[in-house]
C-alpha positions in Angstrom: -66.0 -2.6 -56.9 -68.2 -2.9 -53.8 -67.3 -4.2 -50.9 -69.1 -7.7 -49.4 -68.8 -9.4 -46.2 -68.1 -13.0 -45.6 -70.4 -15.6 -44.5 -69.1 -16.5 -41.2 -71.9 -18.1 -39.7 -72.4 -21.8 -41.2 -76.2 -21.6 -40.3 -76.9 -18.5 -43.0 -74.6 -20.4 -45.3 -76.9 -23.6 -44.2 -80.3 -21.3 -44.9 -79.0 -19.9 -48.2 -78.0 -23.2 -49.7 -81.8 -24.6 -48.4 -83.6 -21.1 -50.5 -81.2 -21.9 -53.4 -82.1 -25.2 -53.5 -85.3 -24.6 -53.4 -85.9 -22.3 -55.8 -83.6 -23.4 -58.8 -80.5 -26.7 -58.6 -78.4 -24.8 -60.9 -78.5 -21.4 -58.4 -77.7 -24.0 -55.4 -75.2 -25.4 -57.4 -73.3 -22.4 -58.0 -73.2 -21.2 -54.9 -72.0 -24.6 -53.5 -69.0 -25.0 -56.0 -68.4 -21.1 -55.2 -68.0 -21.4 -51.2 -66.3 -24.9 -51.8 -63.7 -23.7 -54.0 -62.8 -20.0 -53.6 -63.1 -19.0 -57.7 -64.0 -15.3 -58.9 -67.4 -15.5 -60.6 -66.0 -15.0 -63.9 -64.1 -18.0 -63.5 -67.1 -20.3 -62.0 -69.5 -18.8 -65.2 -67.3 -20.0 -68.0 -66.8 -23.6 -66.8 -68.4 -26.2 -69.0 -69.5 -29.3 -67.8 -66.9 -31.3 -69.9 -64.4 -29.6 -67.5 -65.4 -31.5 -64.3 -66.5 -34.6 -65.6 -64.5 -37.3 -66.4 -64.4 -39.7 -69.3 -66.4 -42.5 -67.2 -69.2 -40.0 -66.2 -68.1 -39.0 -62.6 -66.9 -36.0 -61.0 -63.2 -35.1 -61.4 -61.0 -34.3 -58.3 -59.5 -31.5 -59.5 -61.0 -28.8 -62.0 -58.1 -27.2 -64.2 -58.8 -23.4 -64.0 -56.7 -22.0 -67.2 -54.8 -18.9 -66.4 -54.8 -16.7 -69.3 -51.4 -14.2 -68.5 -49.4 -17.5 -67.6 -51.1 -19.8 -70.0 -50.5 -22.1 -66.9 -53.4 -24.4 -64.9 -54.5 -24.3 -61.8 -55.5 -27.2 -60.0 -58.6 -26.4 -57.8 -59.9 -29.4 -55.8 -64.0 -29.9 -55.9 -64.3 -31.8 -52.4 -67.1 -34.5 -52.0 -70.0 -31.7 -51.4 -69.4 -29.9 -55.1 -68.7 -33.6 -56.6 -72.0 -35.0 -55.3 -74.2 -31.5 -56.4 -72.4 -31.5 -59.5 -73.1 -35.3 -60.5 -76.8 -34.7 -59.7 -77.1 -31.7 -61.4 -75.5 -32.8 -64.6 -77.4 -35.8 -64.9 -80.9 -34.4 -63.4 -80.4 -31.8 -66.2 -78.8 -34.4 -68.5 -76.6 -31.4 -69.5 -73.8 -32.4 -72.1 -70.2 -31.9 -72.3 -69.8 -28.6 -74.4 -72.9 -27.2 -72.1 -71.8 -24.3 -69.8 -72.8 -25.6 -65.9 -74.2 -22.5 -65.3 -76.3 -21.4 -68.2 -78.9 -19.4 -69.4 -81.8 -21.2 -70.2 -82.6 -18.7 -72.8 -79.5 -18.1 -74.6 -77.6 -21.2 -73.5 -74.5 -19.3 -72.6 -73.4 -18.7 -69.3 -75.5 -16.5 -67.4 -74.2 -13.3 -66.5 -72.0 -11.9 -63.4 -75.0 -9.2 -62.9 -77.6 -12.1 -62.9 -74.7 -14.4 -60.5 -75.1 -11.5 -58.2 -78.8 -10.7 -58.2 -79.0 -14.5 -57.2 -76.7 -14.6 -54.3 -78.1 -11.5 -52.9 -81.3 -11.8 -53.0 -80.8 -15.4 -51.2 -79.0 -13.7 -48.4 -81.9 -11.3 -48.2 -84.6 -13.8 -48.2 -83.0 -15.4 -45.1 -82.4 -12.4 -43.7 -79.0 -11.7 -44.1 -77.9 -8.3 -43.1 -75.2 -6.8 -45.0 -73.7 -6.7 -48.1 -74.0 -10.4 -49.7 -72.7 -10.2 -53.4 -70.8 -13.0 -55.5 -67.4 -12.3 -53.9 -68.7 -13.3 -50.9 -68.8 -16.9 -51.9 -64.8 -16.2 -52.6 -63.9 -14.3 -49.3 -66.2 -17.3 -47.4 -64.2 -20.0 -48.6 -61.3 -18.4 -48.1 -62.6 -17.5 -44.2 -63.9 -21.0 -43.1 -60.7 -22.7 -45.1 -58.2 -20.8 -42.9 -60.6 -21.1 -39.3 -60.2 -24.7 -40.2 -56.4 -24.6 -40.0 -55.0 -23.8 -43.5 -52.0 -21.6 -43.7 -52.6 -18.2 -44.7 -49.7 -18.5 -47.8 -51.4 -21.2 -49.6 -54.8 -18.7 -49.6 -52.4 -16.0 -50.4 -51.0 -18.3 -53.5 -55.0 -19.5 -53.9 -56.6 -15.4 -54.4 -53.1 -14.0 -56.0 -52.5 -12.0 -53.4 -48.6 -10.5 -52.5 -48.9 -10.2 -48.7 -49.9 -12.3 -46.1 -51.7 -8.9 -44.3 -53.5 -8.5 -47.6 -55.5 -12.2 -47.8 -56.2 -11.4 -44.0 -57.7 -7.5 -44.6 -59.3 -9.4 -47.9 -60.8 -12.1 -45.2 -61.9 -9.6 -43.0 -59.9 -11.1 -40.5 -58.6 -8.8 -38.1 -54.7 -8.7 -36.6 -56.5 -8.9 -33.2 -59.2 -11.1 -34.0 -59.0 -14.4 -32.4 -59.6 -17.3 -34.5 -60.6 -20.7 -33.3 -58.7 -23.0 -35.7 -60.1 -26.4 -35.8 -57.5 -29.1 -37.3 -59.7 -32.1 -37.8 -58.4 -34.5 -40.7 -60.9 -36.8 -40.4 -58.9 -39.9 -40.9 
């Protein structure tokens, strides 16, 4: 697998989600629910919209992420961003329950991890992003603004799988050095 870099900077994130947007809601979306929620791109293409919606229509707080080797669920929380994308999507799109969120127009399955990763990078290209921008960048971003903003680095640890402390960080691209401005803010 090839390595990517994280989005550190908020404005590129901020110029990305303004070209995806742009250019196609459901591409937007993705990327939004990817930096918002940490998920491998295999796990964001097989969610169906019946997943994150709830019975009354609106946006669930918590998407349950089957894990196949544990048969176990994980709760990943969508925050208010993701929710409010998601409900516009859906209903813009008027996409149905059994409908994947991210499908192919043409074959109405979910598009693929190649076609995930030609979006995201040629997004970071068009806004001139240097580096290597790939799907997994969404992951390692979340995971990189989540812990500058104050959360421990075992629950991201527990969140990616990892076994080590050390290993989320090198994962991060955070360096033992590297000086990281943690801003707490709970916005009560």
């Amino acid at each position: 697998m090839e390595y990517v870099e994280t989005l550190r900077d908020v404005k590129q994130i901020n110029s990305m989600k303004r070209y995806l947007k742009k250019h196609s809601e459901r591409d937007y979306v993705l990327f939004v629910f990817g930096i918002n929620t940490g998920l491998k791109i295999t796990e964001l293409l097989e969610i169906k919209v019946g997943d994150v919606v709830e019975n009354s229509g609106g946006i669930k707080d918590f998407y349950l992420l089957p894990h196949k080797e544990s048969r176990t669920l994980k709760e990943v929380y969508l925050n208010h961003k993701v929710k409010k994308d998601l409900h516009h999507y859906i209903q813009v799109h008027q996409l149905e329950n059994d409908h994947y969120l991210f499908k192919s127009p043409k074959t109405q399955k979910p598009i693929t991890r190649q076609q995930a990763y030609r979006i995201i990078h040629q997004a970071a290209e068009a806004v001139g992003i240097e580096g290597k921008i790939g799907t997994n960048s969404m992951r390692k971003t979340f995971g990189f603004h989540a812990y500058k903003r104050g959360v421990a680095i075992s629950i991201l640890q527990k969140h990616f799988n990892h076994s080590t402390p050390s290993e989320t960080l090198k994962y991060l691209g955070i360096s033992k050095e590297e000086q990281i401005r943690t801003e707490i803010d709970v916005n009560l």
